[in-house]
N, C-alpha and C positions, 0 to 999 in steps of 0.2 A: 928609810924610816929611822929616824932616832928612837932610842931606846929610855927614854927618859920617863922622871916623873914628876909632874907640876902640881906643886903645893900653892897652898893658898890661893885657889880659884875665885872671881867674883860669882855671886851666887845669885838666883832669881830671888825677890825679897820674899820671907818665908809668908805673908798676910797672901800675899797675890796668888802663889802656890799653891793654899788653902783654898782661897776659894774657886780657883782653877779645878781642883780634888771636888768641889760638893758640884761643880756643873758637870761632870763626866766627862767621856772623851767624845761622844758623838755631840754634844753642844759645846764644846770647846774646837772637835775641828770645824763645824760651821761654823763658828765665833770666828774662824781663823780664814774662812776664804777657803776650806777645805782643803788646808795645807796639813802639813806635818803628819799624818797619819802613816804610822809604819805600816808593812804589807801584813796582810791580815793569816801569813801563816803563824803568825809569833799567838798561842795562846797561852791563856793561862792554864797553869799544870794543874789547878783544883778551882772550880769555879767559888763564884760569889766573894771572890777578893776583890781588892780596889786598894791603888795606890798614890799618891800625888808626893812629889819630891824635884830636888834638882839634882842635878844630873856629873854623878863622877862619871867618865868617861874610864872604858879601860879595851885598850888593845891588844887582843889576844891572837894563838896562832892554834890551828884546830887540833882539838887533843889535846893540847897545855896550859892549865889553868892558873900557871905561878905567875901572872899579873895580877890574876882576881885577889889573889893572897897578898899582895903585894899594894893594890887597891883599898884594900878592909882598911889598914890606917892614914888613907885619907880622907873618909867618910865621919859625915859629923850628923847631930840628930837631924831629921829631916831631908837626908840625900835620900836617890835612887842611884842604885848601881845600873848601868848600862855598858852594856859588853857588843861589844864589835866582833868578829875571828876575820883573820887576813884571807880565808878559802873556806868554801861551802865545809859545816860540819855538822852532824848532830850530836857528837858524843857526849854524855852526861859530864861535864862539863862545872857542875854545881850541885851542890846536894845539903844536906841539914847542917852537916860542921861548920860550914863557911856559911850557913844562914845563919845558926846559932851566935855564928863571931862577927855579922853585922847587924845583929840584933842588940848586938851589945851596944852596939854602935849608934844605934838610935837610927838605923836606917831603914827608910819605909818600904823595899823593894827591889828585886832583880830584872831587868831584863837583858836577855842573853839571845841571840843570835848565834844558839848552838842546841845542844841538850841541853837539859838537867835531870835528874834523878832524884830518888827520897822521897817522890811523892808523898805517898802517905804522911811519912812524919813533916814534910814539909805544909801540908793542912794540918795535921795535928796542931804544931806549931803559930799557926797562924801567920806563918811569911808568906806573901804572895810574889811569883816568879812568875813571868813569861816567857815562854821561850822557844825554837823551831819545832825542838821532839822532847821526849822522854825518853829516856835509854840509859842502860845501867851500865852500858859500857866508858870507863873507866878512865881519868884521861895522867901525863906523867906533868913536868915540872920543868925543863929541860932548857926553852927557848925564851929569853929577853922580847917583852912587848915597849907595851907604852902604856901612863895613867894619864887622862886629864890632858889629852890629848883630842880633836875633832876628829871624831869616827862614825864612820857610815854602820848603821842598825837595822837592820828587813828596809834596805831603801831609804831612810832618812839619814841625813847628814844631822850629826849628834854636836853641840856645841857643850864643854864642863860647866855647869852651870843655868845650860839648860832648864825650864819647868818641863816635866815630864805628867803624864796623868794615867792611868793605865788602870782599866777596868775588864768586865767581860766582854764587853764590845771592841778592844784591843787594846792600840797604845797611840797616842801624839806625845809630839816634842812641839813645845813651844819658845822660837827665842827669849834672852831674857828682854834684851830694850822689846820685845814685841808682847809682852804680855800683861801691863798695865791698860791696853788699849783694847785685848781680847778678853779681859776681865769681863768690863766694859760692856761691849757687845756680847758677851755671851750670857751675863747678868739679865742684860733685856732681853732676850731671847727667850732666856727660861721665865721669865716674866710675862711674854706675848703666849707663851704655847702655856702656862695655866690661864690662861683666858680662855685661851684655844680650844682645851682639853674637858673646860667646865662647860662650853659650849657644846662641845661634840656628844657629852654625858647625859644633857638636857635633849639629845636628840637632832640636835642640828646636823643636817650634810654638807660634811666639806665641800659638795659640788655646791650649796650656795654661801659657806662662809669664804671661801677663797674665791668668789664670782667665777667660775668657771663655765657656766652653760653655755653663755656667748661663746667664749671662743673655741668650744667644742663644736658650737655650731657651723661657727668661723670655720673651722678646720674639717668639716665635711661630716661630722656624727650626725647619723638619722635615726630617731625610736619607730620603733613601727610595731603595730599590736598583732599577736599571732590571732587569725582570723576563727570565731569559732566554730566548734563542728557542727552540723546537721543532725 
């Protein structure tokens, strides 16, 4: 691994981002062919956050956080930090100072593939972090990583520059060349399901807005009435 750090990243356009951020992550990975979806132990440390951004990359080693430090000045308004570690870790890994100094930053977001710590004042705060645990154990500075570098995140392969979206239901990464076209599809999506949603409120059943009786019957379902007593 090189130990490097890559400035000036091309970046997902910030309009496409945005509205990546108001469709959520669960219509954005169906927009997506139900790709990119990190593994669903990454949560968030205080619910009811949401975050959309693109993606500084930073490779870390468990226990040592002087890349994330090292990260904060290449963060511009509109990133997501996303954090890698080279072996399984949870150690609180992040906590309010280094929120406070990419807050400055204009940056919408953590996610870490480790711990973090600070909860509390990290809600106070209003930064939203995702990440394996919470733990307040403590990490040192010691070992050279990598920024803005391609790194593996809970399972996905992280690209700098990435769109990222990360809500309570978890996180996707979205290519950049691939997320003009996920816009797209997932704009119609949220578009078909309020149709959807006004129909089901007026009382309709899915078993006849989606035609499904046929092929339940197709597939061997029988109603049968409980016979009644004497």
């Amino acid at each position: 691994m090189k130990t490097v750090v890559v400035r000036n990243i091309k970046r997902t356009d910030a309009d496409l981002v945005k509205r990546l951020g108001a469709l959520g992550t669960a219509t954005v990975h169906e927009a997506y062919g139900r790709f990119g979806l990190m593994k669903p132990y990454l949560r968030p440390v205080w619910t009811g956050g949401e975050a959309a951004g693109t993606a500084v990359t930073v490779l870390a080693h468990p226990g040592d956080n002087w890349m994330i430090h090292v990260a904060v000045e290449q963060c511009k308004p509109g990133d997501i930090l996303v954090v890698g570690c080279s072996a399984d870790n949870t150690d609180g890994m992040f906590g309010d100072l280094l929120a406070t100094s990419l807050m400055a930053r204009g940056v919408t977001g953590l996610v870490i593939d480790a711990g973090a710590r600070d909860a509390k004042s990290l809600r106070e705060m209003g930064f939203p972090v995702w990440s394996k645990a919470i733990s307040a154990k403590g990490t040192v500075k010691a070992t050279l990583g990598a920024v803005n570098v391609p790194v593996v995140c809970a399972g996905i392969n992280v690209m700098p520059g990435d769109a990222v979206v990360a809500d309570d239901d978890g996180v996707v990464v979205v290519r950049r060349r691939d997320a003009a076209d996920v816009v797209a599809k997932g704009e119609k999506r949220h578009a078909d399901e309020e149709g959807k949603r006004k129909q089901l409120a007026a009382g309709v059943l899915g078993l006849d807005m989606y035609n499904m009786r046929e092929p339940l019957a197709k597939a061997g379902l029988v109603y049968i009435d409980e016979p009644e007593e004497d």
